[in-house]
Backbone bond lengths (Angstrom), bond angles and torsions (degrees), N, CA, C in turn:
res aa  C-N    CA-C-N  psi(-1)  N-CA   C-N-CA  omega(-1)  CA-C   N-CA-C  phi
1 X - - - 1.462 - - 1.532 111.06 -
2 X 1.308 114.50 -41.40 1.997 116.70 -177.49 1.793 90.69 -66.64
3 X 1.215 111.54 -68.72 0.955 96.83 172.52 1.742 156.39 0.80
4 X 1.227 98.65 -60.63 1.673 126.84 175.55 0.758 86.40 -117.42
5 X 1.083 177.22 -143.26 1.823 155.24 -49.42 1.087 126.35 -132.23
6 X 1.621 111.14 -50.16 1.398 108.13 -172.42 1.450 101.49 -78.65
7 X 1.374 125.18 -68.48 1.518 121.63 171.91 1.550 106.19 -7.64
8 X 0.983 129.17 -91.52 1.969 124.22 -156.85 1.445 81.85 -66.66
9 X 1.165 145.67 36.57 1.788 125.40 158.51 1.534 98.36 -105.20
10 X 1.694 105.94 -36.33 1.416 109.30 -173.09 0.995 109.98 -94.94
11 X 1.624 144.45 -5.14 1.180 165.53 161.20 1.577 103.28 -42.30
12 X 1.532 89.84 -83.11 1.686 117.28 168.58 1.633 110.96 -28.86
13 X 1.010 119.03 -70.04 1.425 134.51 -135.60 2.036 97.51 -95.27
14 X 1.274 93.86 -23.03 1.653 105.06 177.87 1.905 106.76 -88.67
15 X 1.622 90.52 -8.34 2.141 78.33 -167.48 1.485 76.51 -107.50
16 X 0.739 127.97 -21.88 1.907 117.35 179.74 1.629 118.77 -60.09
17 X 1.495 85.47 -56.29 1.780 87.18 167.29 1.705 133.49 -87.99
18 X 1.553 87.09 -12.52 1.795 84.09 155.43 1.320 123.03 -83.70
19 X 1.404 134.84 0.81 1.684 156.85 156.73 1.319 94.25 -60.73
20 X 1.538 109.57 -72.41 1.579 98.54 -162.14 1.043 120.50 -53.51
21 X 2.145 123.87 -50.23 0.825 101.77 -161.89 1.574 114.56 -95.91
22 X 1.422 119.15 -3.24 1.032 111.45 148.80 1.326 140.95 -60.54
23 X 1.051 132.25 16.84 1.658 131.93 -148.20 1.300 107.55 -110.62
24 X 1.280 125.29 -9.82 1.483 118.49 136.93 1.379 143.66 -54.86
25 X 1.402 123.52 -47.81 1.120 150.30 172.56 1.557 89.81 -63.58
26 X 1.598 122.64 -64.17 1.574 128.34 -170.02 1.610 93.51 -30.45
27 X 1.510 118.62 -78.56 1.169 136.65 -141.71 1.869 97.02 -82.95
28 X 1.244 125.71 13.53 1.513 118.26 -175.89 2.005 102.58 -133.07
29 X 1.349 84.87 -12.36 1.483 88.28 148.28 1.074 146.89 -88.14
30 X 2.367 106.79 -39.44 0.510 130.60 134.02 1.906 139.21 6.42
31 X 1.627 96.58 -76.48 1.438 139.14 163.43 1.279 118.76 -35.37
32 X 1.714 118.80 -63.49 1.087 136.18 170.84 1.803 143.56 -52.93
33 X 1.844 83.29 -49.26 1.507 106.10 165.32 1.107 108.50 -70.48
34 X 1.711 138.79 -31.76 1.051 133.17 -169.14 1.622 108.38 -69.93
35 X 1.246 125.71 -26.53 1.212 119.33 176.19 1.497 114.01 -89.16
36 X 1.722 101.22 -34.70 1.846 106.14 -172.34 1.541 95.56 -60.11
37 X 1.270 121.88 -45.72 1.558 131.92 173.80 1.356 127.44 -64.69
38 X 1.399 129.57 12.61 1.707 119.94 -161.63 1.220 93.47 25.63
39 X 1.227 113.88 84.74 1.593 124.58 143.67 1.569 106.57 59.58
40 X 1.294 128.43 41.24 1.465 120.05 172.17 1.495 97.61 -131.94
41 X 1.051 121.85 85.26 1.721 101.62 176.72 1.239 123.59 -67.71
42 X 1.704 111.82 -32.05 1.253 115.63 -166.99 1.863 115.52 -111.39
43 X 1.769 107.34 171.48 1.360 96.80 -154.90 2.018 83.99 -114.48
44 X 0.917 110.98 144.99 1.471 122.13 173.15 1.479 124.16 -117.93
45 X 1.143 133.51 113.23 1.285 130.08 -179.61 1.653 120.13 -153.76
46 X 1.592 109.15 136.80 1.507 111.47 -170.73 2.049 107.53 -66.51
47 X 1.618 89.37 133.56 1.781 69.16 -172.67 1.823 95.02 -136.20
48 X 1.458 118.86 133.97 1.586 116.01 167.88 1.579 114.05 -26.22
49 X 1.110 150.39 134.47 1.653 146.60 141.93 1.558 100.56 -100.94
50 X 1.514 96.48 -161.77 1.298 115.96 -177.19 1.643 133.56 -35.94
51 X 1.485 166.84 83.54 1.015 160.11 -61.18 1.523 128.18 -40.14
52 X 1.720 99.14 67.07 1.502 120.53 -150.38 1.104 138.68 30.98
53 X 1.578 108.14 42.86 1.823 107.79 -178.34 1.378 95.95 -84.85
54 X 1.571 117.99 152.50 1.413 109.43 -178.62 1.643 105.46 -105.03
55 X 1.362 99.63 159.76 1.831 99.53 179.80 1.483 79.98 -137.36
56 X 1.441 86.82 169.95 1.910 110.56 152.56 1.386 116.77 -84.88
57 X 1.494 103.13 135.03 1.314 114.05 168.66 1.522 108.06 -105.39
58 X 1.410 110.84 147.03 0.972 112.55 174.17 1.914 119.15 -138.35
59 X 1.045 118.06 143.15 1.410 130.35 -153.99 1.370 116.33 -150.80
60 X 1.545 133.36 142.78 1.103 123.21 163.53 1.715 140.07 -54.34
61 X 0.955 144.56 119.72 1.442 164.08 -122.78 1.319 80.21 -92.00
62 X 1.829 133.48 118.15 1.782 116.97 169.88 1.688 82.44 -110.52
63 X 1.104 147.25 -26.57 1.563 148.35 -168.04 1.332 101.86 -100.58
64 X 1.762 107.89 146.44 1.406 116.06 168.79 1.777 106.42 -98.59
65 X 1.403 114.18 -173.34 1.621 110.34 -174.87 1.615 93.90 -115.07
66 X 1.339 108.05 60.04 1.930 91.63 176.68 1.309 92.78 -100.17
67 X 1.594 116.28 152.67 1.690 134.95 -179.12 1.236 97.49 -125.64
68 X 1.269 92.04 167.03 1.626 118.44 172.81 1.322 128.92 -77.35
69 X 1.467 160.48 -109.51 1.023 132.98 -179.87 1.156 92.24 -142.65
70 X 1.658 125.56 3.22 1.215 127.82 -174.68 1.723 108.52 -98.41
71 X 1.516 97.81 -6.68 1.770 103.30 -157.09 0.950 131.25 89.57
72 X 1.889 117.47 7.91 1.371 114.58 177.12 1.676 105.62 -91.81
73 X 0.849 98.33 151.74 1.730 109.19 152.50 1.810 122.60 -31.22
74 X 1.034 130.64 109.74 1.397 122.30 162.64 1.491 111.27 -53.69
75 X 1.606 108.84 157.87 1.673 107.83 178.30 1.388 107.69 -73.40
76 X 1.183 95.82 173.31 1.901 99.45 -169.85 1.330 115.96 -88.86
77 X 1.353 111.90 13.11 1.552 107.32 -177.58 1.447 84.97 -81.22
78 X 1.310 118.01 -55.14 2.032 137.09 -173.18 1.384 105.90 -35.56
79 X 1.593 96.68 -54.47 1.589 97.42 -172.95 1.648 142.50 -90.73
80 X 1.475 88.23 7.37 1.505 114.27 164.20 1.557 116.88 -83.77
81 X 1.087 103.55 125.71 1.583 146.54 -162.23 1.791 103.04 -76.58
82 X 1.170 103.16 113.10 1.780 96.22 173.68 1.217 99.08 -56.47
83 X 1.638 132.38 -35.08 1.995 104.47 -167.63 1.906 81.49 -81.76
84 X 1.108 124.83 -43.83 1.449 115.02 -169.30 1.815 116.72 -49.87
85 X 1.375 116.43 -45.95 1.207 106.15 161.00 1.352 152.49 -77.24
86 X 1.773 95.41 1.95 1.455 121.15 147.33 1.791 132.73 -73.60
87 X 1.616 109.64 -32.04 0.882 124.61 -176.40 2.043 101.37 -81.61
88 X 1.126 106.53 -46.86 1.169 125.10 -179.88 1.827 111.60 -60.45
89 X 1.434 120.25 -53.77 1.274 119.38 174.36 1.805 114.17 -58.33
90 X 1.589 114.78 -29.43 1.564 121.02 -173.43 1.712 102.78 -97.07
91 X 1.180 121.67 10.88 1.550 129.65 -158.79 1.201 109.12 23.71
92 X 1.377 124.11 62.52 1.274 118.75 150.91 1.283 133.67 -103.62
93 X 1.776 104.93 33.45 1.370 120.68 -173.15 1.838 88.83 -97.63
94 X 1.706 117.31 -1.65 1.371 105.78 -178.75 1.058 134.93 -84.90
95 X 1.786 91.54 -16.21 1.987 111.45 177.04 1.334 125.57 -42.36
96 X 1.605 112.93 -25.10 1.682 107.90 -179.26 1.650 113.92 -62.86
97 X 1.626 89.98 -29.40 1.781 91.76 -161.40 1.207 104.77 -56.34
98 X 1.507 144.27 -26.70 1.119 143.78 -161.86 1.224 110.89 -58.25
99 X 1.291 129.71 -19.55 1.868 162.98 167.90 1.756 82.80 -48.19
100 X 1.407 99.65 -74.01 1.658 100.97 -167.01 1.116 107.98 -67.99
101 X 1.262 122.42 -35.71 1.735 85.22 164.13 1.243 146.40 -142.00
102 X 1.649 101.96 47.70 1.584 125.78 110.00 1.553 112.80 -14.80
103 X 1.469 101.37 -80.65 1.724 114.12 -163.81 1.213 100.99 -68.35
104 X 1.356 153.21 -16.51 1.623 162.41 -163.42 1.195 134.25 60.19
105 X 1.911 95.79 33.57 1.423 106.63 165.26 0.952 117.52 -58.57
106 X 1.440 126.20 -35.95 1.339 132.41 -145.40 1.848 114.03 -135.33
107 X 0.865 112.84 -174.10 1.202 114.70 164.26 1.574 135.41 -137.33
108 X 1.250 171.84 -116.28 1.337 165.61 114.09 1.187 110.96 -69.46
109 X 1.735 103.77 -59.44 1.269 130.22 -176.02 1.334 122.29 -106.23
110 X 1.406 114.52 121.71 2.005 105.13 -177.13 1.774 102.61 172.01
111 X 1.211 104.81 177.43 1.259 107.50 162.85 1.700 128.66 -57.20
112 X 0.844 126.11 86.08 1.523 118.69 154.23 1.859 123.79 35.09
113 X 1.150 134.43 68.33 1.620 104.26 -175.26 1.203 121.34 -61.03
114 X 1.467 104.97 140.62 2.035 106.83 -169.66 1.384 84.52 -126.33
115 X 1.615 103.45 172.17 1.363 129.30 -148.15 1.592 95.82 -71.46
116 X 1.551 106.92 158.27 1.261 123.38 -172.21 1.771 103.10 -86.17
117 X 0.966 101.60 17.16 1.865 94.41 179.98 1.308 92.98 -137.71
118 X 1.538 114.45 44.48 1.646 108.16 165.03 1.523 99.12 -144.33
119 X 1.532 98.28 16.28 2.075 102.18 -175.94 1.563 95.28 -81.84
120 X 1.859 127.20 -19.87 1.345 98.32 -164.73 1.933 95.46 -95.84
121 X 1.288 127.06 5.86 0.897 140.98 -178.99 1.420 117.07 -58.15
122 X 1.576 108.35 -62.70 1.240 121.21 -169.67 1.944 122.15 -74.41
123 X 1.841 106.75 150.86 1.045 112.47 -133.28 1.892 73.22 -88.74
124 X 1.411 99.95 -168.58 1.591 98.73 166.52 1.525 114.07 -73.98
125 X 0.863 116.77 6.40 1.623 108.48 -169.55 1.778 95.44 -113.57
126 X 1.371 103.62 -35.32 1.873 99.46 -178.85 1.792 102.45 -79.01
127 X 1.104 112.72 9.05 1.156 114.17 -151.26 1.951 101.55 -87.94
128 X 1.716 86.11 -36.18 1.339 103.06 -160.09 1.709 104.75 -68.54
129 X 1.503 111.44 -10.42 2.202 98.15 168.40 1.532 102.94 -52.16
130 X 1.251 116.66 -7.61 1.186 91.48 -172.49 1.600 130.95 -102.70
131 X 1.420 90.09 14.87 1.820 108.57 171.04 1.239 130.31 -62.35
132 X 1.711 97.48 -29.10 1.749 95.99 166.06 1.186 99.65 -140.37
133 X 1.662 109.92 165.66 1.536 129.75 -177.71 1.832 101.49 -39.06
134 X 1.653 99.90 154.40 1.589 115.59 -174.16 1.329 95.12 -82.28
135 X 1.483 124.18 158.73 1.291 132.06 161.77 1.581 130.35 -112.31
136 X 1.183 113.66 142.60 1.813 107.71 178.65 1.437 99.40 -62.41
137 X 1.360 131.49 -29.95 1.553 123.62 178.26 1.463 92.58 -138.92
138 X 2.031 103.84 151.03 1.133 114.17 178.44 1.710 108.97 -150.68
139 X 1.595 99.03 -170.74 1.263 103.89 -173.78 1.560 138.47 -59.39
140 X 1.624 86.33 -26.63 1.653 139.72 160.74 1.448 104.12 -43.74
141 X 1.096 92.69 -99.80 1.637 127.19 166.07 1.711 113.51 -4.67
142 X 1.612 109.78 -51.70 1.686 111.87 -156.90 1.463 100.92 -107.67
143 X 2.073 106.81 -9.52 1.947 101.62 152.43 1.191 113.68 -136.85
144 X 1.134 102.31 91.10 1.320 124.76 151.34 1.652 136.12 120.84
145 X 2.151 92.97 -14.07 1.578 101.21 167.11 1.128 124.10 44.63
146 X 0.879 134.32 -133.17 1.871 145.07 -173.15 1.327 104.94 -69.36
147 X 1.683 120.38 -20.39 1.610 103.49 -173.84 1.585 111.37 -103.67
148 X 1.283 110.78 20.43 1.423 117.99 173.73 1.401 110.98 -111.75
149 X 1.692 113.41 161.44 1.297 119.72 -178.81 0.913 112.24 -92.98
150 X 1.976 108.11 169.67 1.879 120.06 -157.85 1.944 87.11 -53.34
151 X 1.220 119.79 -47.74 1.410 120.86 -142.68 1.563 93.61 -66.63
152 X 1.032 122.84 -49.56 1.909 128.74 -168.37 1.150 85.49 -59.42
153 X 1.485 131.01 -59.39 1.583 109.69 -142.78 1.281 118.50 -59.27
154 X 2.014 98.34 -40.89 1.482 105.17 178.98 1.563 119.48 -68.70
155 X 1.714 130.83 -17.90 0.940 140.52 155.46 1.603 112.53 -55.05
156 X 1.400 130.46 -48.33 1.358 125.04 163.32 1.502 117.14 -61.41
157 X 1.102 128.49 -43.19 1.469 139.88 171.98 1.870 93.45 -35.99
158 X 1.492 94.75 -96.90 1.648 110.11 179.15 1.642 118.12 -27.49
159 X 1.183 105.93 -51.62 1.732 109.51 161.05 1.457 133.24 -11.88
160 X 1.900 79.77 -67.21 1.515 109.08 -174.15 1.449 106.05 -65.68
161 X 1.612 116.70 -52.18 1.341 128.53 175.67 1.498 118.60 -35.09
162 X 1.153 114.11 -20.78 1.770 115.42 -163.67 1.480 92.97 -138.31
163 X 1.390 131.41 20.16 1.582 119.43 149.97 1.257 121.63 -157.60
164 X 1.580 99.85 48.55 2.132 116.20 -179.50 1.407 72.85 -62.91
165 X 1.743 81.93 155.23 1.436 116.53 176.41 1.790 107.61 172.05
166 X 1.437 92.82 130.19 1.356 120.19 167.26 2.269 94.97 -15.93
167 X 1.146 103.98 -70.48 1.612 109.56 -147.41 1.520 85.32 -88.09
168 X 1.281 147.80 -29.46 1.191 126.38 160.16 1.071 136.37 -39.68
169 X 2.093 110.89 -54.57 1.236 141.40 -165.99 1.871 84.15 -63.59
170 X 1.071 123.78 -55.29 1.830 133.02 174.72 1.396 100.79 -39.38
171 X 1.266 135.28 -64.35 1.486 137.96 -175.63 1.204 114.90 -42.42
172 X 1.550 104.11 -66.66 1.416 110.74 171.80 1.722 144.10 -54.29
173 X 1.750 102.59 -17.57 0.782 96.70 172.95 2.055 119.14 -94.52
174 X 1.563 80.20 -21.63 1.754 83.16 157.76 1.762 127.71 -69.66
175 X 1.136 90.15 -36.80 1.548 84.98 -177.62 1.659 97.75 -64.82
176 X 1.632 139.97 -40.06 0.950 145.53 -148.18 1.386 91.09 -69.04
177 X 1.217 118.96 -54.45 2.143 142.18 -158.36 2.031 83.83 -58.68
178 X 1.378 114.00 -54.97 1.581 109.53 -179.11 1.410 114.19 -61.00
179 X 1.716 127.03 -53.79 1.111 118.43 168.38 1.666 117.31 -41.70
180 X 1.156 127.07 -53.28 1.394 134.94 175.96 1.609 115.68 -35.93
181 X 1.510 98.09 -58.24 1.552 96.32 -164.05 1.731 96.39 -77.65
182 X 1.568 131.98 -8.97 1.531 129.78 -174.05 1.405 104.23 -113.94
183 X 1.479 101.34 27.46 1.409 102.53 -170.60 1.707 130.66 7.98
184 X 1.016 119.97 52.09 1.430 131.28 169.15 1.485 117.33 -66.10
185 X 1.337 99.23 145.55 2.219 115.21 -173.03 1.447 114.60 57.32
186 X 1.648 112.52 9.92 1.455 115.43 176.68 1.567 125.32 -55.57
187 X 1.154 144.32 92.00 1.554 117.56 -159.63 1.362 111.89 -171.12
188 X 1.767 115.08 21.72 1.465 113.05 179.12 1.608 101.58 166.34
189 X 1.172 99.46 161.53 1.823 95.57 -169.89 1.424 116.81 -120.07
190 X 1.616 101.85 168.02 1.932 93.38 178.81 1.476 125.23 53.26
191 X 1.461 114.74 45.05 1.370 120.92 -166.65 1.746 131.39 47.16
192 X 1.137 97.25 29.69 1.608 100.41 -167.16 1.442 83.89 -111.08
193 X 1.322 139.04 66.87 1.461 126.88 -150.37 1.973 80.47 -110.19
194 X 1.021 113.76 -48.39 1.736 112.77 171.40 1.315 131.60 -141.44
195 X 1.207 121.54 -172.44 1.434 112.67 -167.49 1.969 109.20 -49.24
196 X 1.139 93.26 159.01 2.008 114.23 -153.17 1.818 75.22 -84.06
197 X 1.354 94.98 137.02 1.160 115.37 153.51 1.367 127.77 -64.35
198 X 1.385 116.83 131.01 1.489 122.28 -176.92 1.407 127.57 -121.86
199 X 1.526 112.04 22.96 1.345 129.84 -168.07 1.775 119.77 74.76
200 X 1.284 118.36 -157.85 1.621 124.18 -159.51 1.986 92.04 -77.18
201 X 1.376 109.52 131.08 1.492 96.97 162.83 1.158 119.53 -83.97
């Protein structure tokens, strides 16, 4: 029953009031990136959800787009933003998602959405994060994040998939609130957190 129902009630009703009362901070970050960014504060990108339909994600912008003289991209150490690598070390580049899921792309709690050019990658078994909506924080996420391998994560992913629950979805978001304030697996943006997945070795 939490599962199907109650989840997107508490989903809903938890991204509404983290809007409100965030919506200072939203709009003064907002503010900032817009200038650290020539006017882009925010980050947009197509991402797999729930039985791989894709949505937009959207996120705060911690990198600007300056290139080199060739037209490439500068590296991302360059193009990280002192407010962006502030916003980025406290994850408060995650506040937009609450947008997604508001709209029910997403969820609070779930697997991670990863890039749309790693859906033809996955085996049938990595396949299965994708049974329920992605989350701004996950099971992933609160052991070990960026310092774990492709294989664990999707093993934590799948985990989660086959034992949501009311008092889990609770765990996770505490353990998440501790990762936050010890900023742990912080170290790159927009899911590019480590080397790109290349399917089963």
């Amino acid at each position: 029953m939490y599962r199907y129902f109650f989840k997107r009630i508490i989903d809903f009703i938890s991204a509404l009031i983290g809007l409100i009362v965030l919506c200072p901070i939203f709009l003064i970050i907002t503010i900032f990136l817009y200038f650290a960014n020539d006017g882009k504060p925010f980050f947009f990108q197509m991402r797999p959800g729930k039985k791989g339909k894709v949505f937009k994600i959207v996120k705060f912008k911690t990198m600007n787009d300056k290139k080199d003289n060739n037209g490439y991209l500068l590296s991302d150490e360059i193009r990280l933003t002192r407010v962006g690598s502030f916003v980025r070390k406290t994850s408060l580049d995650e506040i937009p998602q609450l947008v997604n899921v508001l709209k029910g792309d997403m969820s609070l709690i779930g697997p991670r959405p990863l890039l749309t050019n790693y859906m033809h990658l996955y085996n049938d078994f990595q396949n299965r994060r994708h049974e329920v909506k992605p989350g701004i924080t996950g099971w992933a996420q609160v052991n070990g994040r960026n310092a774990i391998s492709w294989d664990k994560k999707f093993e934590y992913d799948v985990w989660y998939v086959d034992h949501i629950s009311f008092l889990l979805d609770c765990k996770i978001i505490l353990k998440t609130i501790q990762k936050v304030i010890k900023s742990d697996g912080i170290n790159a943006e927009d899911g590019n957190t480590k080397e790109p997945f290349n399917g089963d070795n």
